[in-house]
N, C-alpha and C positions, 0 to 999 in steps of 0.2 A: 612480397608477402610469403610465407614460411609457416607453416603446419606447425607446431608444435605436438598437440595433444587431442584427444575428446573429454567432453565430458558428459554425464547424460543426466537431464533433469526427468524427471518422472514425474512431476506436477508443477506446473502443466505440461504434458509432452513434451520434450523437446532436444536438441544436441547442440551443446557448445563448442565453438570453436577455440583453440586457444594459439595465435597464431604473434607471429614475431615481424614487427614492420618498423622501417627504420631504427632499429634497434629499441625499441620497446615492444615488451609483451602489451597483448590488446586481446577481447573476447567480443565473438560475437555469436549471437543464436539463428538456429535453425529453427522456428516453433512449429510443431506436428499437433496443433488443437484439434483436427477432424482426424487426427490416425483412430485405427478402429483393429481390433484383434483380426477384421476382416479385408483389411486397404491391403491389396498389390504391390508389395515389397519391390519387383523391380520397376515397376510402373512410377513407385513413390522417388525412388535412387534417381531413374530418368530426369523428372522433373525439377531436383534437387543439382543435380549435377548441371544444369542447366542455365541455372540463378546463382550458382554459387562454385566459384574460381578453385577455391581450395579444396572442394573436392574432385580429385585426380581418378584415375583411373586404376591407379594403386591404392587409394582408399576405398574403394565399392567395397570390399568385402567386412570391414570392419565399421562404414556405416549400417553395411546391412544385416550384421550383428547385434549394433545398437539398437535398431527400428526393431527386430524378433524381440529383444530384451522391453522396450516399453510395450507391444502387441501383449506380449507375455504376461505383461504387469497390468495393463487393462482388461483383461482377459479374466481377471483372478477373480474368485466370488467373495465377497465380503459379507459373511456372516460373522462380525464381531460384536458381541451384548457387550453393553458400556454400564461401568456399576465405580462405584463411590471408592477413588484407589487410597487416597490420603487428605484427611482436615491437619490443618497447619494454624497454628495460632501466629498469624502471621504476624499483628501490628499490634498497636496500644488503641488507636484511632478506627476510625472506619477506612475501610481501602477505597480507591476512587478506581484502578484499572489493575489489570495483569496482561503482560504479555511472552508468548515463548520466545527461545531460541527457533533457526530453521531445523535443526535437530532434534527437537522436544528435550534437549537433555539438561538446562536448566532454563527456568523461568524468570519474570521480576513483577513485584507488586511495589504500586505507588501508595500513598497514603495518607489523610488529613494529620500524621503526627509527623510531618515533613519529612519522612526519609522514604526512599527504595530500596528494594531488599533484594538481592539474588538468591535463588535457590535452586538446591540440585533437583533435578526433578524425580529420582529414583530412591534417593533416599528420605527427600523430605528436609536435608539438611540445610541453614542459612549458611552462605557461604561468603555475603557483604552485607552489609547496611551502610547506603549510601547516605552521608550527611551532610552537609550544607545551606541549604533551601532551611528558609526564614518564613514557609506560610506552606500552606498544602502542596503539596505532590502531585499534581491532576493529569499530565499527558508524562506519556513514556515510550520507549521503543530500544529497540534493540536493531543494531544497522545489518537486519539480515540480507544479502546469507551469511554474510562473513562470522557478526556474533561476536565482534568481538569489542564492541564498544557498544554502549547507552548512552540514550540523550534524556532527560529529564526536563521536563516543562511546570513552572509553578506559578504558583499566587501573589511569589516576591516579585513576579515581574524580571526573570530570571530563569535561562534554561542551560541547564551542568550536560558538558560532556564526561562520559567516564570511562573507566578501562575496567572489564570484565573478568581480566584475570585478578589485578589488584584493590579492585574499587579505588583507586585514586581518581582524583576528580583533573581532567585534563587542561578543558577550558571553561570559564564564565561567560555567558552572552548576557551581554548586558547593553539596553537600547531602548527594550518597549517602558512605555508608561503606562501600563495595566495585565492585568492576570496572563498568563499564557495559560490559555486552555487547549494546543492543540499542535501536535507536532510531527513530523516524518525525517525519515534519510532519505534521499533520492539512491537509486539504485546501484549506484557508482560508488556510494559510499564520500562524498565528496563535500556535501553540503545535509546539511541540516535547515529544515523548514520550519515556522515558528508561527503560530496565529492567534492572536490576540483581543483580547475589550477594548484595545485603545483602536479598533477598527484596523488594523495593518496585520501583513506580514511579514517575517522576513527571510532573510537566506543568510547563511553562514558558512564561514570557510572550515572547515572541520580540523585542517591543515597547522591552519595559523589563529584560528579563533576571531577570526575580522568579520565586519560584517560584510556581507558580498552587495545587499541590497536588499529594499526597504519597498514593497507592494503596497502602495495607497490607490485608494480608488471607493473600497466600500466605507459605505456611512454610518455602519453599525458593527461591532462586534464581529469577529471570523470563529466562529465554532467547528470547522472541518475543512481540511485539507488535505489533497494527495499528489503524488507525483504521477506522471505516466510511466510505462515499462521501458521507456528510452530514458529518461531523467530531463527529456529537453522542455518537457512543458508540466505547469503547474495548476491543480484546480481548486479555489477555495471556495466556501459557502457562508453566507454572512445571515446576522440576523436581520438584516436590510432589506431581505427577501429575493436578493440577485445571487447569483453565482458569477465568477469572473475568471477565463482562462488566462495566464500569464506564459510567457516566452519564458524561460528561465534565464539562459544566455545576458538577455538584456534588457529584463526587467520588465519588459513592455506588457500591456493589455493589449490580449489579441483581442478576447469578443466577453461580452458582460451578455450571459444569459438571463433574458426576463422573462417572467408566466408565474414565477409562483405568485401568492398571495397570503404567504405566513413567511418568519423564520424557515432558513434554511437548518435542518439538523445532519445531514451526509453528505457528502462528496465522492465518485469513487471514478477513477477511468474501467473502461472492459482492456483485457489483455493487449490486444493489438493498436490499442490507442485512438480505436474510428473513433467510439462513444464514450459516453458521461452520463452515468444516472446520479440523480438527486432525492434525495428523499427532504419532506419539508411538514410542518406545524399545523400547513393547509390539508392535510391528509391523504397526500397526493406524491406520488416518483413522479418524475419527468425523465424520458431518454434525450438527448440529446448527440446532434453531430458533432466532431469536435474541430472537424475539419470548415464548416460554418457556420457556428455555433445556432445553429437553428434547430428549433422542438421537434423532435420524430414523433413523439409520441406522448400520454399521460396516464398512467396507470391510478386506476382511480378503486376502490372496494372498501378502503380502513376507514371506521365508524371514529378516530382519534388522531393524534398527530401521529405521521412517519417519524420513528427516530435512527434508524439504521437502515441502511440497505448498499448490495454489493453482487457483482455480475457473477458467472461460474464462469471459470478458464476460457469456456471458451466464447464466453459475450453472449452466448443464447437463452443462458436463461438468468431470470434477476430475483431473488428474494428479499422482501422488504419484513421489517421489525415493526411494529407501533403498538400505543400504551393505550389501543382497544383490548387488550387481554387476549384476544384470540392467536391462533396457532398464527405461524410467520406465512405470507403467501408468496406465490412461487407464480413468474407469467414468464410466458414467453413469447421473444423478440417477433413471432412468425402470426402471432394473436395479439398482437398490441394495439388499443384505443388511441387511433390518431388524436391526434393536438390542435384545439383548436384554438389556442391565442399563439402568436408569434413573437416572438423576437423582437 
């Protein structure tokens, strides 16, 4: 293996590696989640240099330039007031999502008058209207970080890859027999994930436009799905009231998480891939291991269904959304109400 390059991610901490092995380029990361404006720079190098081959003894000084560089950046106070920068008449229809580039420097909205729109985000400008799609626009994404392709999920039973520079539409997935309400990249940029009313999900070749493989198991509806930060394992949520983790590689169900008792509405991994929170209809998160799919715990407070919820960088703390109207709440993993149904 061969060094190539660094590269330094700022959220969540971290430094990539960009190294050459058997003649293809490959990346792999170093994640610094606990770095602190106050962590022992060569203390952190030591332990680093320790677990990780590639860095040599002629690289210490320019990792430990990168580590001052994100201390630096965590260090910074954030006194930004956020106020109303631009309204954009965006659609004919009502919009169903928006999502950024990793850049913020354009966005995409989906839409019940079937198309997606790119736009710049500084100017305000459309800069595509994606067309195709025969019924609403409902999941969308952009294959960050790269950014340089959308995938589009709709009502046709039907999900568009497309090219960001030109809006041309790349490939058609075509397979399910009901709505796609729910989609992702995995982090490779490799596959596209798709989840469906007809109870399935599936995986796609982004490549070649084939399907890779077809995840049955749940009895109801898949309303959310994620990848983990490796791309190896997949998590959906169904209206069946289960959550079921999948192998990606090969298709398989590792573990069917049970304990709710409504509609699952979220799915999310934490960075490092331990955990799985859920949010669900029964008014209720669950954390979950991911490594035995067993309940750690059950956050319980919302007078309404959970409909969103998602970990911070570093897996310790969880905010959850729900349509009790009140403000979003915030628990963390060190105060959490054990679980008391199993698996």
């Amino acid at each position: 293996m061969k060094l190539k390059r660094f590269l330094l991610r700022y959220y969540p901490p971290g430094i990539i590696l960009e190294y050459e092995k058997g003649g293809a380029l490959k990346t792999k990361s170093i994640d610094l989640l606990d770095l602190s404006p106050e962590t022992d720079t060569e203390e952190l190098i030591s332990a680093i240099r320790k677990s990780e081959p590639l860095i040599t003894a002629s690289r210490v000084d320019q990792v430990k330039l990168l580590i001052v560089r994100l201390q630096e950046k965590l260090g910074q106070q954030d006194n930004r007031r956020f106020s109303l920068f631009k309204a954009l008449q965006a659609h004919i229809l009502p919009l169903t999502n928006v999502a950024f580039n990793k850049s913020g420097s354009s966005f995409i909205t989906g839409s019940y008058d079937r198309t997606c729109k790119i736009w710049d985000t500084a100017s305000g400008e459309e800069l595509h209207t994606l067309e195709g799609h025969r019924n609403v626009v409902y999941a969308i994404a952009f294959n960050n970080p790269y950014g340089d392709k959308i995938a589009t999920g709709s009502f046709d039973k039907t999900c568009r890859l497309w090219s960001v520079e030109t809006g041309k539409c790349f490939h058609t997935f075509r397979g399910h027999t009901a709505e796609i309400v729910c989609l992702a990249f995995n982090p490779q940029s490799t596959l596209v994930a798709t989840g469906s009313m007809d109870t399935t999900a599936k995986l796609w070749d982004i490549q070649t436009g084939e399907e890779v493989s077809t995840l049955t198991g749940h009895s109801a509806e898949i309303i959310s799905l994620s990848f983990n930060t490796v791309g190896d394992q997949l998590v959906t949520g169904s209206f069946d009231h289960t959550v079921s983790l999948w192998d990606v590689p090969s298709g398989r169900r590792v573990h069917t998480l049970i304990g709710h008792r409504g509609e699952i509405s979220s799915v999310q991994f934490n960075w490092d891939c331990s955990l799985i929170i859920t949010g669900s209809m029964d008014k209720s998160c669950r954390v979950w291991e991911a490594a035995s799919g067993k309940c750690m715990a059950t956050l319980a407070g919302h007078e309404d269904e959970v409909l969103d919820v998602c970990f911070d960088y570093t897996g310790q703390l969880i905010a959850t959304a729900s349509a009790d109207v009140s403000l979003p709440k915030f628990f963390c993993l060190s105060h959490l109400i054990p679980c008391n149904v199993s698996p």
